[in-house]
C-alpha positions in Angstrom: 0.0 0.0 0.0 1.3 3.6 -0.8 2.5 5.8 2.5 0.1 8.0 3.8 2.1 11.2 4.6 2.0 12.9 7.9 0.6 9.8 10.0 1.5 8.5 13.3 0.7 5.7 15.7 -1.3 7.3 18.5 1.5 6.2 20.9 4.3 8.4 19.0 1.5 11.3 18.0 1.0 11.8 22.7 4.8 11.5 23.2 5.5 13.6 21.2 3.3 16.0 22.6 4.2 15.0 26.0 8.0 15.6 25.4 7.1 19.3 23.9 5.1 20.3 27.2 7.8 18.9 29.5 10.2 20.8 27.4 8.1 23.8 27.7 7.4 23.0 31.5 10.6 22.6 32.3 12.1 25.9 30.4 8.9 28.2 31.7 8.8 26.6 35.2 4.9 26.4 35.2 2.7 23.8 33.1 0.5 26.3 32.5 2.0 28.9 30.0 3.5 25.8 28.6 0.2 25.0 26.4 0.1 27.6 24.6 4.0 27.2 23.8 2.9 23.9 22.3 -0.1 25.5 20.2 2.5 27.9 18.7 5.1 25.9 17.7 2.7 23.5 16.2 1.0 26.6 14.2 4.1 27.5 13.0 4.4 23.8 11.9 1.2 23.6 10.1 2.4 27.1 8.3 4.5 25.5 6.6 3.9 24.1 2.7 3.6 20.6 2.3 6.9 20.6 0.5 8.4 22.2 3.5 7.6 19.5 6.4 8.1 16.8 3.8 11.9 17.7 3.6 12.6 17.9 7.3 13.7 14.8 8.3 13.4 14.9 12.1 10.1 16.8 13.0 10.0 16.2 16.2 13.6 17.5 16.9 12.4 20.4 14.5 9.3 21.2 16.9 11.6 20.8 19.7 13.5 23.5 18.6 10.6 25.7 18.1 9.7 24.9 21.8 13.1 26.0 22.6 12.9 29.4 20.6 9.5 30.3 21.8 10.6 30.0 25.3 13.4 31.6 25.5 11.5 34.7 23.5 9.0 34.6 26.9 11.6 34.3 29.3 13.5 37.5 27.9 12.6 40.4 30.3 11.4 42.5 27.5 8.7 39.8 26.6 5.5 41.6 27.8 4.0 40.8 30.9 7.4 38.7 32.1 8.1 38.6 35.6 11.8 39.5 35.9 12.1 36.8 38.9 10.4 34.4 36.3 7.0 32.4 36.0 4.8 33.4 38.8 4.8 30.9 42.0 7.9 29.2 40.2 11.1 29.2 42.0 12.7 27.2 39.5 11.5 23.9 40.9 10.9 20.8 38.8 7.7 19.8 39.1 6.3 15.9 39.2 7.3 15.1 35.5 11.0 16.4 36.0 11.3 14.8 39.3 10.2 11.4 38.1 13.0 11.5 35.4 16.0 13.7 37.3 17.7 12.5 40.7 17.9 14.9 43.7 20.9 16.2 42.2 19.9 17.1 38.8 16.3 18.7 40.5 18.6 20.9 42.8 21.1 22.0 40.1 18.3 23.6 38.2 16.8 24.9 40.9 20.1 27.3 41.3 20.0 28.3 37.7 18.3 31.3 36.4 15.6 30.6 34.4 17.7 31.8 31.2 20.4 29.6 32.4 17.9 26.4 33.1 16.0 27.1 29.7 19.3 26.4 28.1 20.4 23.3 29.5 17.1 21.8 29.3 16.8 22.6 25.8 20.6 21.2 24.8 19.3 18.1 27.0 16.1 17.5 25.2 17.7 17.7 21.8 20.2 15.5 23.5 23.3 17.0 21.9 22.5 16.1 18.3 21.8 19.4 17.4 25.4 21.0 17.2 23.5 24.0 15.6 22.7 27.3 17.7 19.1 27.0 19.6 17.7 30.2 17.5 14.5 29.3 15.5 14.2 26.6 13.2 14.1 30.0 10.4 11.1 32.0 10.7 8.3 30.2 9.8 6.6 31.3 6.6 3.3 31.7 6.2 2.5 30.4 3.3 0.5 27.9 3.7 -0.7 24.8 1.1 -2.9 25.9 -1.9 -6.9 25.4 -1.8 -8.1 22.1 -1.2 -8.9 19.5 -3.6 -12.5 19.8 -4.0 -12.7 16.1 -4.9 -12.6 14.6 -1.3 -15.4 16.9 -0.5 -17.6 16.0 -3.3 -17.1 12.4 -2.7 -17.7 12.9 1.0 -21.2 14.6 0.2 -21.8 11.5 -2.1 -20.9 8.8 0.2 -23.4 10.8 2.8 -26.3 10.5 0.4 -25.4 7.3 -0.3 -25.7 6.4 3.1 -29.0 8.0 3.6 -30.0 5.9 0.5 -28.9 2.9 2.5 -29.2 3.0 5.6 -27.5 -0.1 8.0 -29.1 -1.7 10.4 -28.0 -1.0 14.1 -27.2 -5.0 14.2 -24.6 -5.2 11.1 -22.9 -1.9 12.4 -22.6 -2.9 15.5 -20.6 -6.0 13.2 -19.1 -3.9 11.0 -17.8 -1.7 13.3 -16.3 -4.6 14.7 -15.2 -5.8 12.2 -12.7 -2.7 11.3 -11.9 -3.1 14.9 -10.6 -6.5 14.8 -8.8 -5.5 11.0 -6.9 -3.3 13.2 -5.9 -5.0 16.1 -4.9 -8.0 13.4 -3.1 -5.6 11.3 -5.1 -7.1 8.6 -4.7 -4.3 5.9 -6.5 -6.4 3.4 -9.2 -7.8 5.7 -10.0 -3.9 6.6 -10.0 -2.8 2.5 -12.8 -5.2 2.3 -15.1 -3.5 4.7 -14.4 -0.2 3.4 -15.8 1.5 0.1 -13.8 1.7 -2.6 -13.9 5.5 -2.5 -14.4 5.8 1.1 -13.0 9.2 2.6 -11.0 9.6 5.9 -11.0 13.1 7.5 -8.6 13.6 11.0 -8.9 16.4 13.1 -6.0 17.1 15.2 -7.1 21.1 15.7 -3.7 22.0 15.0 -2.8 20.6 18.7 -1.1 17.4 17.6 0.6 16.2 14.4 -1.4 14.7 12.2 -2.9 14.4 8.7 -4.7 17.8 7.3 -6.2 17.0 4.4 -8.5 14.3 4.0 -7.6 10.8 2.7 -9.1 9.0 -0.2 -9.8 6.1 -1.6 -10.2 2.2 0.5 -6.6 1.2 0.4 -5.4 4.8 1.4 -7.5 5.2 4.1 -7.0 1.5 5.6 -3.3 2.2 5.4 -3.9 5.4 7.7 -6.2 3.9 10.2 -3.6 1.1 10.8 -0.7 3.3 10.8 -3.0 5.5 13.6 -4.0 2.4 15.6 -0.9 0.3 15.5 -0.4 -2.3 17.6 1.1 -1.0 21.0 1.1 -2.5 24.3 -0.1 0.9 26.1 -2.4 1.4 23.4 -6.1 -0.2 23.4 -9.2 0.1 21.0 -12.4 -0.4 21.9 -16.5 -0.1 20.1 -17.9 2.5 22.1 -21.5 4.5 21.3 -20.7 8.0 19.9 -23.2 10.3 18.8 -25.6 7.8 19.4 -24.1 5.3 17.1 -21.4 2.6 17.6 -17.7 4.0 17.3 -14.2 3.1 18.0 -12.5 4.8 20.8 -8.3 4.3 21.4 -6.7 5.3 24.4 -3.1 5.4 25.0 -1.6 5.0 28.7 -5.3 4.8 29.3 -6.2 8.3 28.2 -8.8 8.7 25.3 -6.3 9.7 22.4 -9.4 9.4 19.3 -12.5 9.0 19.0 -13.3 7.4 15.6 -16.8 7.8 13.9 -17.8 5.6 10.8 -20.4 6.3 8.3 -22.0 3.4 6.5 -23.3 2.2 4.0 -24.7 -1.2 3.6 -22.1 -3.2 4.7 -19.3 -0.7 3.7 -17.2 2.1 5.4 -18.2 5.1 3.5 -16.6 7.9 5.4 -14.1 7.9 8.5 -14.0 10.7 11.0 -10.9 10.5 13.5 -11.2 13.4 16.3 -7.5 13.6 17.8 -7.8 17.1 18.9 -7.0 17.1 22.6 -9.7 19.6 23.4 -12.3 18.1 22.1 -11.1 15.2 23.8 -11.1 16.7 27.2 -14.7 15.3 28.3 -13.7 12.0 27.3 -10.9 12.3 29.9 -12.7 13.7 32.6 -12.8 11.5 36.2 -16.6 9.9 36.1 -18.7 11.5 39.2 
């Protein structure tokens, strides 16, 4: 099957976002101003063209670099409403993450570093030495982003709708279906899982910009079996379960055991039609939320 650009295993799409914020954290001091740190450098990812991220070979070293830059711009006193003694209620002290991964030793040598001083070790440690270049930013990021979408995947998603309201499946054979594409996953069964999907069946993932993942939709059966496996790959922390959604049966992963996507399928007989992958960790937030 040909590549699907831009996917990730769930496992690698969190840790990656887990090693920005504890970057972030660590540099800043406070967990909080580190989220929008994240959202940045991932908006200055997505503002690059396609051609752009496709010929950076390490993204995730790229993005930490970002991290790096971005922080250091809020931790120079002219950055406006900066604290000269640094992050309010910080004194420089790891917090939980950091202490779980640092000795004593390590936590107390930062803590006598000025936050300048700790930014740039922790950033030279993150990108564990490989990158021999300065920590300035990976180049301004350009804003020009990709051309107009392809209107194609949109016309064929308004056609698979109609088809499915021209066909609608009985609650029974999704309930099979859907688990069905489960099990295709969890076998890594790629061509077990292009049989239950339409040949022109459409993917769409929505990662809000808050995680790195695909951006435009994917089309056609093999294509999008291809990215669903590559998104759901077999991991021991990672799990996948049928779970109602909107009212209808879905697939739900978790990762660690945190809801990491919420998968919707749209049917049609007894065919995927349309795929809709919510990765986007706000929208995810009420998934995650401790049951009263």
């Amino acid at each position: 099957m040909e590549p699907v650009v831009d996917t990730m295993p769930i496992g690698e799409l969190l840790d990656e976002r887990r090693h920005l914020l504890d970057v972030a954290h660590w540099m800043l001091g406070s967990g909080i101003v580190a989220e929008p740190v994240i959202d940045e450098a991932y908006r200055e990812w997505y503002a690059l063209s396609e051609h752009q991220r496709d010929r950076i070979g390490a993204p995730r070293a790229w993005l930490t670099r970002v991290v790096g830059s971005i922080s250091l711009a809020r931790l120079a006193p002219s950055y406006p409403g900066r604290d000269p003694q640094g992050p309010e209620g910080s004194s420089g002290a790891s917090g939980p993450a950091l202490e779980d991964d640092l000795d004593a030793l390590w936590a107390e040598a930062l803590d006598a570093l000025t936050p300048a001083e700790r930014a740039t070790l922790v950033l030279n440690e993150a990108l564990g030495g490989a990158a021999g270049a300065p920590v300035g930013t990976a180049g301004p990021a350009r804003r020009d982003r990709p051309g107009p979408v392809d209107t194609e995947p949109l016309d064929r998603a308004r056609h698979s709708l109609r088809v499915r309201a021209a066909r609608p499946t009985p609650p029974c054979v999704e309930d099979a279906l859907v688990d069905a594409v489960r099990q295709a996953c969890a076998d890594e069964d790629a061509d077990r899982l292009a049989t239950l999907l339409h040949p022109d069946a459409v993917a769409f993932y929505d990662g809000g910009g808050k995680v790195r993942t695909l951006t435009r939709p994917v089309v056609g059966g093999p294509r999008v079996a291809r990215s669903l496996l590559t998104l759901l790959a077999r991991h021991p922390r990672t799990t996948v379960h049928t779970r109602p959604v909107n009212g209808r049966t879905g697939l739900v992963a978790r990762y660690d055991g945190q809801v990491a996507a919420v998968i919707c399928l749209d049917l049609a007989g007894s065919r995927v039609v349309q795929v809709w992958a919510v990765l986007n960790p706000d929208k995810l937030r009420s998934w995650n939320r401790p049951r009263a």
